[in-house]
N, C-alpha and C positions, 0 to 999 in steps of 0.2 A: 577832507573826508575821502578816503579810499573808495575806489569801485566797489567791493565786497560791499563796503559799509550804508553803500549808498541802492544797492540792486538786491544782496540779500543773499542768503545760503538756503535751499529748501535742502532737507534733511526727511527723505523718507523712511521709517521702522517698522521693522516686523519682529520688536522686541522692545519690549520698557527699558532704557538706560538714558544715561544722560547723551552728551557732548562736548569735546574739547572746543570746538567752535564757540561755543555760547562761554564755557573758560575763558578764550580770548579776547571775548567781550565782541565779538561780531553779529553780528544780525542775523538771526538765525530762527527761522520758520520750520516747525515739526511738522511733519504729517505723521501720524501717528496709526500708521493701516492696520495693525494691531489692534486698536481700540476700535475700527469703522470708519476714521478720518475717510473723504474723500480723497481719488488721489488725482492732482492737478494736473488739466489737459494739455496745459501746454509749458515748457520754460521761459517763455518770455518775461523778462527784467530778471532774470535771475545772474547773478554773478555765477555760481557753483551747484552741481545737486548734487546730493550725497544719496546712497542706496546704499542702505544695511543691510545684512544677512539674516537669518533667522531658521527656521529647525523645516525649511520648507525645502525644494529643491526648484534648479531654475526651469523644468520642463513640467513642476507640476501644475496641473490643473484640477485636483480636491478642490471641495471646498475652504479648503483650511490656509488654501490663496488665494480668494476672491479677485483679490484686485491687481493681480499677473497681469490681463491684460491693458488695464490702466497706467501702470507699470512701464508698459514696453513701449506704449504710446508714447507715454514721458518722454521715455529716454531715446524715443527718436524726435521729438521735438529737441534735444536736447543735443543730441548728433548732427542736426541740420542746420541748427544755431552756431 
């Protein structure tokens, strides 16, 4: 079993689509911020995280992207890893 297969892909959305990850048959964890998912504080055991795009922009703070700054948290957990 691969690293990926074994720690996992977190895959955050800010739009309903699928994934080629989950195609490949790998392990693959939605957050789905789009729908209210919480978005996860830290990356630990994660192999990869993905961050989609979506009709937002990266400096907004509407409320139409709540969870920007859960977001950036991630992704410095994710940079420090």
């Amino acid at each position: 079993m691969s690293r990926v297969e074994q720690t996992g892909v977190l895959v955050v959305q800010h739009m309903p689509h699928g994934t080629a990850l989950e195609a490949a048959g790998l392990l693959v964890r939605v957050c789905r911020a789009w729908a209210g998912d919480p978005v996860p504080e830290s990356s630990a055991g994660l192999a990869a995280l993905v961050m989609t795009g979506g009709p937002m922009a990266a400096y907004d703070d509407s409320p139409a992207f709540l969870t920007r700054a859960a977001e950036l948290t991630l992704l410095r957990s994710a940079l420090e890893a």
